[in-house]
C-alpha positions in Angstrom: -94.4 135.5 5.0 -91.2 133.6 5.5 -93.7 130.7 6.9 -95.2 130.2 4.1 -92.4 130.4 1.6 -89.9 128.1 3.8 -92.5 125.9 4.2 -92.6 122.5 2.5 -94.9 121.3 -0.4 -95.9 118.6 1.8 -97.1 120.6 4.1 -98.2 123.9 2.2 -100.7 120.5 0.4 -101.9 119.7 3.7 -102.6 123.5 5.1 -104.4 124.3 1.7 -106.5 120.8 1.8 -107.5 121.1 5.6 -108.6 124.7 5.3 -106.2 126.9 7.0 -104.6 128.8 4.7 -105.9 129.6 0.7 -103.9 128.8 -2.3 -104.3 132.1 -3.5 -102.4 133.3 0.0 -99.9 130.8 -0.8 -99.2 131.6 -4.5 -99.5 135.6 -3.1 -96.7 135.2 -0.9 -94.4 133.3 -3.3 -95.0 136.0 -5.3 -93.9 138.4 -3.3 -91.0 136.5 -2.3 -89.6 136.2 -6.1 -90.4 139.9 -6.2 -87.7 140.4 -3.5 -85.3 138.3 -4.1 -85.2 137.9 -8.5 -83.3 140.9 -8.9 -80.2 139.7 -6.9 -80.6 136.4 -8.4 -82.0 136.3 -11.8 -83.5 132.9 -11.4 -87.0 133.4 -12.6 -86.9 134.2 -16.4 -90.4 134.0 -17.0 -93.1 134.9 -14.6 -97.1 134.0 -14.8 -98.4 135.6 -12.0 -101.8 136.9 -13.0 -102.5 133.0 -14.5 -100.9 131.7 -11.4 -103.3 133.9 -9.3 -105.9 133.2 -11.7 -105.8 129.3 -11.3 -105.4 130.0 -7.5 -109.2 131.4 -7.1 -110.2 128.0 -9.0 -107.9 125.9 -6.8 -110.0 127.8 -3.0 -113.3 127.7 -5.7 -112.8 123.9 -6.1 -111.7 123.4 -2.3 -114.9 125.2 -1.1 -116.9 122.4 -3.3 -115.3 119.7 -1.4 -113.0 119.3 -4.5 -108.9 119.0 -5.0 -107.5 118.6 -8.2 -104.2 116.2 -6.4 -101.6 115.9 -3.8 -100.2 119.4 -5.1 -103.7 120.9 -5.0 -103.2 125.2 -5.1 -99.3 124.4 -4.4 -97.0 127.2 -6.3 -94.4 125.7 -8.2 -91.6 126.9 -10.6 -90.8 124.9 -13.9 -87.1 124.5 -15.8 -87.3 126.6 -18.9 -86.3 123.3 -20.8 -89.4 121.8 -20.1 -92.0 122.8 -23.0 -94.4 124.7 -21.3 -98.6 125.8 -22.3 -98.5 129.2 -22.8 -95.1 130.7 -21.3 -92.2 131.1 -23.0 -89.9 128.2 -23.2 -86.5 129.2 -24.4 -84.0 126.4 -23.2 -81.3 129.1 -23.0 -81.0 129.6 -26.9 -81.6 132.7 -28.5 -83.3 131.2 -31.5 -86.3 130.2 -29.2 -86.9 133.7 -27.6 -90.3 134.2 -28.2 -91.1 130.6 -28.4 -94.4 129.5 -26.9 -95.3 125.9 -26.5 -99.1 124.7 -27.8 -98.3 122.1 -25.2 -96.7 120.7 -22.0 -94.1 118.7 -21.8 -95.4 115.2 -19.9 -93.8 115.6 -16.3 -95.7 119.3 -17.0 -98.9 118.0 -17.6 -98.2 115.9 -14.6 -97.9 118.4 -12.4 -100.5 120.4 -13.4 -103.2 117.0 -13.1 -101.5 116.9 -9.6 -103.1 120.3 -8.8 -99.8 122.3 -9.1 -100.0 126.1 -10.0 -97.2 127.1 -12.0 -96.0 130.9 -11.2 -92.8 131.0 -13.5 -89.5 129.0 -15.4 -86.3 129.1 -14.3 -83.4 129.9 -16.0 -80.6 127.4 -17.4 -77.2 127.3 -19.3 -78.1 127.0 -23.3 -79.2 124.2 -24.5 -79.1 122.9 -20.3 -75.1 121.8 -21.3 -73.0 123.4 -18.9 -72.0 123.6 -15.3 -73.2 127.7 -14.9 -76.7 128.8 -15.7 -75.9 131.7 -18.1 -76.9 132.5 -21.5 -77.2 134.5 -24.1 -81.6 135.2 -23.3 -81.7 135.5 -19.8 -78.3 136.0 -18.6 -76.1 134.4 -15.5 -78.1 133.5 -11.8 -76.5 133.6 -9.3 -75.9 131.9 -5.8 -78.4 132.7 -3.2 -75.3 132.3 -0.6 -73.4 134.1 -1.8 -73.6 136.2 -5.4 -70.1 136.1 -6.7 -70.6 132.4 -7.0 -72.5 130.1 -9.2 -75.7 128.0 -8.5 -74.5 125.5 -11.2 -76.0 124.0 -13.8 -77.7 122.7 -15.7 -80.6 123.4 -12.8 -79.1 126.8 -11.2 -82.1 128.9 -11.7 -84.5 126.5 -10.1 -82.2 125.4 -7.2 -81.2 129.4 -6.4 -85.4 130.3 -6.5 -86.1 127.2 -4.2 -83.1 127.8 -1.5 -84.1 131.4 -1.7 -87.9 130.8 -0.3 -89.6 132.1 -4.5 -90.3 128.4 -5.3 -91.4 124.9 -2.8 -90.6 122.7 -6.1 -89.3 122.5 -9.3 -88.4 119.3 -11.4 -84.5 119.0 -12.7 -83.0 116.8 -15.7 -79.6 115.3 -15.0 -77.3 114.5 -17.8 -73.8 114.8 -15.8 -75.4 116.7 -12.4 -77.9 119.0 -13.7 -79.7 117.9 -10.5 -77.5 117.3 -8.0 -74.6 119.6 -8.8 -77.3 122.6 -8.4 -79.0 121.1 -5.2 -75.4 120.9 -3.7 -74.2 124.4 -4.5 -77.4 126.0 -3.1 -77.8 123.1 -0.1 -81.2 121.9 -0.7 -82.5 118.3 -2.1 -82.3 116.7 -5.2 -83.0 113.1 -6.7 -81.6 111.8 -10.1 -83.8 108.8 -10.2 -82.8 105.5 -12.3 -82.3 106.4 -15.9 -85.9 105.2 -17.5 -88.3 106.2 -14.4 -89.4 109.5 -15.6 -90.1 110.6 -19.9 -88.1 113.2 -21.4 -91.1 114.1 -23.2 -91.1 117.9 -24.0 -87.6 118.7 -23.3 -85.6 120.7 -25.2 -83.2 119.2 -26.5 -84.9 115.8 -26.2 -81.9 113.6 -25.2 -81.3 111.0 -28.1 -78.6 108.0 -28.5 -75.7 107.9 -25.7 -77.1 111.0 -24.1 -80.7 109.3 -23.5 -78.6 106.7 -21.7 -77.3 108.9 -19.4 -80.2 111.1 -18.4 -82.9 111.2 -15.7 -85.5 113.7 -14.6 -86.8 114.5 -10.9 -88.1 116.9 -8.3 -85.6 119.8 -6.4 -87.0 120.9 -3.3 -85.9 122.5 0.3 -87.3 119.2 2.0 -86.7 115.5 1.1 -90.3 114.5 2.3 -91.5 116.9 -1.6 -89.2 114.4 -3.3 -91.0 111.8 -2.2 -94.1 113.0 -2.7 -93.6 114.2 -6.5 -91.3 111.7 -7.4 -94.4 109.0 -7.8 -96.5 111.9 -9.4 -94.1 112.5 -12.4 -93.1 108.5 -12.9 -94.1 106.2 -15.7 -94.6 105.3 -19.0 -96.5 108.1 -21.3 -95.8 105.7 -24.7 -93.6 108.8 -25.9 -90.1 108.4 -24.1 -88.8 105.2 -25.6 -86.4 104.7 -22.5 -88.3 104.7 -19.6 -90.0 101.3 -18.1 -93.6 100.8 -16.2 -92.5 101.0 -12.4 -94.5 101.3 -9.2 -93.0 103.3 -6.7 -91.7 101.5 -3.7 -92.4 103.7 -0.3 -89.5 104.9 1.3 -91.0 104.9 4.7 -91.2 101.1 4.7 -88.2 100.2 4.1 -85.7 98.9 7.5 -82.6 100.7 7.5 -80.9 98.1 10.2 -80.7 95.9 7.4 -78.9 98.3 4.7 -75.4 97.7 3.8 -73.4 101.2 3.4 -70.0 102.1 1.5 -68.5 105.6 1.8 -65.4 107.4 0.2 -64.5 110.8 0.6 -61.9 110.6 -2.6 -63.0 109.2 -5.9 -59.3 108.8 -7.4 -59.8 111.5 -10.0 -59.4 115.1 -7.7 -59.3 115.1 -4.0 -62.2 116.9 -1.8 -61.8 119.8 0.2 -61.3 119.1 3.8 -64.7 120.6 4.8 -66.2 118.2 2.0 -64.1 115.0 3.5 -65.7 116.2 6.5 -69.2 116.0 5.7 -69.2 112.8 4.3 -67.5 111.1 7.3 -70.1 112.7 9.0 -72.7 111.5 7.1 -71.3 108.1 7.2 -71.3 108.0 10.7 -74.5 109.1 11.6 -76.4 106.5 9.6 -73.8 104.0 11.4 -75.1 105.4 14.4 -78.1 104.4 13.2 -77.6 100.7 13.8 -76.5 100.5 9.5 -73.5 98.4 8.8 -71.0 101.0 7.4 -67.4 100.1 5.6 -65.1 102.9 3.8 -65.0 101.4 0.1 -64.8 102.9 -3.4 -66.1 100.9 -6.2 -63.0 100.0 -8.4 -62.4 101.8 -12.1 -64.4 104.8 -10.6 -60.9 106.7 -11.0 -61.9 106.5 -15.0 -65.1 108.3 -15.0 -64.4 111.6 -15.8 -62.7 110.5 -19.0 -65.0 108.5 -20.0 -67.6 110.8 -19.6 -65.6 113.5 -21.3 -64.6 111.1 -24.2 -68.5 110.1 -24.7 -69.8 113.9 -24.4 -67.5 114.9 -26.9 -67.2 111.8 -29.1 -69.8 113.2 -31.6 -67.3 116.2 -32.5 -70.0 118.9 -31.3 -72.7 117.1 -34.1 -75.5 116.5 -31.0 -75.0 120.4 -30.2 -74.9 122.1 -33.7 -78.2 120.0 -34.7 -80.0 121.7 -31.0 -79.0 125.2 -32.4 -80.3 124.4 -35.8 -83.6 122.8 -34.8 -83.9 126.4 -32.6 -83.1 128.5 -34.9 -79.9 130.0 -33.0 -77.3 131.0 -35.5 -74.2 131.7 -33.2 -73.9 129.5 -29.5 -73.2 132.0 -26.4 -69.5 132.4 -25.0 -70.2 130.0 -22.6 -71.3 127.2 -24.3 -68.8 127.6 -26.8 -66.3 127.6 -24.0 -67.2 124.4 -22.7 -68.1 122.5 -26.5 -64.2 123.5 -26.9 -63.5 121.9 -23.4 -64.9 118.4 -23.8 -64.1 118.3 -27.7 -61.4 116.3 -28.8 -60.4 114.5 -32.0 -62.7 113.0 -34.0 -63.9 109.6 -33.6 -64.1 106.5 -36.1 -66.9 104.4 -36.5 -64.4 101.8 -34.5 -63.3 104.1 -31.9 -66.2 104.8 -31.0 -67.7 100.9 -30.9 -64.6 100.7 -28.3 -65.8 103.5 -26.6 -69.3 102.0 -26.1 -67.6 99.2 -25.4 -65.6 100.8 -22.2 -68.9 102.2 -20.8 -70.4 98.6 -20.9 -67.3 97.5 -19.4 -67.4 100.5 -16.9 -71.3 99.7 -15.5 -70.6 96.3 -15.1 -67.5 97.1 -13.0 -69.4 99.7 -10.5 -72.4 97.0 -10.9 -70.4 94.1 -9.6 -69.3 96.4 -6.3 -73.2 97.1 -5.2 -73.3 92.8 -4.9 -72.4 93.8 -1.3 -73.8 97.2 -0.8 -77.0 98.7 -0.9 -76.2 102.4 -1.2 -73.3 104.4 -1.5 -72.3 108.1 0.5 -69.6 110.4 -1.4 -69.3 114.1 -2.3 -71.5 115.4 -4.6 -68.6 117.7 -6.1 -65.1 118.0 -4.6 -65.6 121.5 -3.5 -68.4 124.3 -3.1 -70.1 126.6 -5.1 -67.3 128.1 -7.8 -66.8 131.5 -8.2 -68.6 132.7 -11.5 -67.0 131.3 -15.0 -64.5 129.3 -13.4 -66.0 125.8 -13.9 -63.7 125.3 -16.7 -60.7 126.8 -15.6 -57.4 124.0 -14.4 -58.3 120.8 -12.8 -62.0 122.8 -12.0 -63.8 120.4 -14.5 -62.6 116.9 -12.9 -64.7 118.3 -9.7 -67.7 117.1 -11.2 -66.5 113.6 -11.5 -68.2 112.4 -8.3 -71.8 113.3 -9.7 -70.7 112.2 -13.6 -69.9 108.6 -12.6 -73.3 107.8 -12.1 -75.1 109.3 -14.9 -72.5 106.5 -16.9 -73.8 103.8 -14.3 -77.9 105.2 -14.6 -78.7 104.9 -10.9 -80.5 106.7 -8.5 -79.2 109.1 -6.4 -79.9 111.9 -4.2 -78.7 114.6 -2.5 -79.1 116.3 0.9 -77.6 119.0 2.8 -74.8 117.9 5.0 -73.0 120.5 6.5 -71.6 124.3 5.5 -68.4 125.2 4.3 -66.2 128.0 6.0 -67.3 130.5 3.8 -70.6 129.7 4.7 -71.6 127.6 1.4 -73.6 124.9 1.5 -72.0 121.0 1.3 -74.1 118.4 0.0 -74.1 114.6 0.5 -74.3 112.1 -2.1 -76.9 109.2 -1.7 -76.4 106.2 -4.5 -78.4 103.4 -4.6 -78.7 100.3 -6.6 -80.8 100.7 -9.8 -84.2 101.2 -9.4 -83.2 101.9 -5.6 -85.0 105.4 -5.1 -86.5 104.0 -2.0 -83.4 103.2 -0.2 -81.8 107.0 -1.3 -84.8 108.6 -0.3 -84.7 106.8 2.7 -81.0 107.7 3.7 -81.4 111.3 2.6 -84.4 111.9 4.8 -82.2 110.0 7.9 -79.4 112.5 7.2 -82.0 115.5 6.8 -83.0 115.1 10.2 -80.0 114.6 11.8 -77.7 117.4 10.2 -80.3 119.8 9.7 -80.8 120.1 5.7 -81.1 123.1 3.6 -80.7 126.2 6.1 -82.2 129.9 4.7 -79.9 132.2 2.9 -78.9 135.2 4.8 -80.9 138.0 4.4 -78.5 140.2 4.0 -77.7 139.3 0.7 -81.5 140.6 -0.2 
């Protein structure tokens, strides 16, 4: 079984379309494999099976016609329970949406399905998909597939734990300060937080509005860079619902010449320092794409050292407003522990009309800054985080909250960046490597993170002794 549910959506696509294996033994064995490992991990909330196998027998039905519904055609694939979805439960982590059952999909859902997906269940998330753990007050807390004690992160925990764990080939994230890449990191698989304005918003709860809509992107998680490239393009584009996002084609990573690409690293982003082992792994990185014939320099783009604040001062800048409206339009009368713990921890004093004019002001100021710096490079490698997976409800304890400054910064800039396994700390957690690349860039990170895929190995299975 482990064949099947290691295996790639790439190539589980290809194996269903040329015959050699069904979608309904594909979806069977996913199954099976969130059978086994769900009850450690507590990363599928929902489960559809009997419509999954269902919509499997139409997937080999269509097939036998000479048929396929898409590039994902009879591909199993898990869904964030943000994402409004037909006829499953779709709770968003709040208790006042329990029961709540969509009449509709969100867009990137109904994209997927039109792409021939076959969804077998949702994955859990913090409340309201606003803090660094995936616990609430529904579903409960996921944990780590490396290791149980720790945390998968958040917003995307439940979706990154199911994928590393072999339950799930796919699932897609929504990044607001590294719901994406924070996740991908802790449980060592792949992420990409495209360009803020590539992929709609449609149908998530709580639909990002104002700042917060400037800040956040959708797109794929999966075990192998090569599924981020091939759902990124199938999510994409305007659906004349999201005012943010832009019409864009989708540039091929595979043609693009890495000899000619210009690369910065830093290990340290001025705010926290990494752990050794992370340090490590990004001088790695850097080196092998040297290796690679890229011109490489050690340089941090300047002001980065104010991004957690400014992050911090923006989240909270609203006095909680954004998040007691969420709860309201959900019907939740009293926010979980959690989310309460960390509204308390990015809340500060009010805000005048004026301050926060100045504040907008300092974010313009901030992008143009870190815009000015990619004049001379075309991507950046850094830490994802400054250290592994935390242990379980610690992400707010000390200085723990600044170690999310090196994914924050470029949810303030908007551009695209992804993540890769890079290496594995001594405790046997996974370290990720952060890919940034200049807006509208995807092709260029996709393009590094596969280079660094296949040279340091990617996202490794968890050990089965944990199951």
């Amino acid at each position: 079984m482990e064949e099947l549910v290691y295996a790639s959506a790439t190539k589980l696509a290809e194996a269903i379309r040329a015959k050699k294996i069904s979608s309904s033994e594909v979806v069977s064995a996913h199954l099976r494999s969130i059978e086994r490992v769900n009850p450690k991990l507590n990363a599928v909330v929902q489960l559809a099976a009997d419509a999954a196998m269902a919509r499997a027998k139409k997937a080999d039905e269509a097939l036998s016609r000479g048929e396929t519904w898409g590039p994902l055609h009879g591909v199993p694939v898990t869904i964030k329970d943000g994402w409004e979805t037909e006829g499953i439960v779709s709770t968003g982590g709040t208790a006042g949406r329990a029961s709540y059952i969509p009449a509709k999909d969100a867009t990137i859902v109904a994209r997927m399905r039109s792409a021939g997906a076959i969804i077998v269940g949702k994955t859990n998330v913090p409340e309201l998909s606003l803090t660094n753990e995936t616990d609430n007050a529904v579903y409960g807390r996921t944990n780590n597939p490396y290791d149980l004690s720790r945390t998968p992160g958040g917003s995307g925990g439940g979706e990154a734990a199911i994928i590393a764990a072999g339950g799930s080939p796919l699932d897609i994230g929504c990044d607001a300060g590294g719901s994406i890449r924070l996740p991908s990191h802790f449980c060592g698989i792949a992420g990409i937080k495209p360009t803020t304005g590539l992929v709609p918003m449609t149908g998530y709860f709580p639909f990002p509005t104002g700042v917060r809509a400037q800040l956040t992107a959708a797109g794929p998680m999966a075990r192998a860079v090569e599924d981020l490239v091939l759902t990124l393009p199938l999510i994409m584009g305007v659906d004349w619902r999201d005012p943010v996002v832009v019409p864009r084609l989708f540039d091929d990573p595979s043609r693009v010449d890495l000899r000619t690409v210009h690369v910065a690293f830093y290990v340290d982003n001025g705010i926290i320092p990494p752990t050794a082992e992370t340090a490590t792994v990004v001088r790695k990185a850097a080196s092998v794409l040297e290796n690679e014939g890229m011109a490489v320099e050690e340089a941090r783009p300047p002001g980065l050292q104010e991004s957690s604040e400014l992050f911090s001062s923006l989240m909270g800048a609203d006095s909680g407003a954004e998040v007691d409206a969420a709860l309201q339009l959900a019907g939740t009368r009293e926010m979980s522990p959690w989310l309460k713990r960390r509204r308390e921890a990015l809340i500060g004093r009010e805000f005048s009309g004026f301050d926060f004019s100045r504040l907008l002001s300092r974010l313009d100021a901030f992008r143009g800054s870190m815009l000015s710096f990619l004049e001379h490079y075309h991507a950046i490698i850094c830490p994802v985080n400054a250290s592994p997976a935390l242990p379980h409800h610690t992400s707010y304890d000390g200085d723990n909250i600044h170690r999310f400054s090196d994914a924050q910064a470029y949810n303030l800039t908007g551009w695209p960046c992804a993540v890769v396994r890079g290496g594995t700390s001594s405790e046997g957690l996974p370290i990720g490597v952060q890919v940034v690349a200049r807006p509208w860039g995807e092709s260029i990170a996709l393009a590094l993170a596969a280079r660094l895929e296949a040279v340091l190995g990617g996202w490794r299975p968890p050990n089965t002794g944990v199951f």
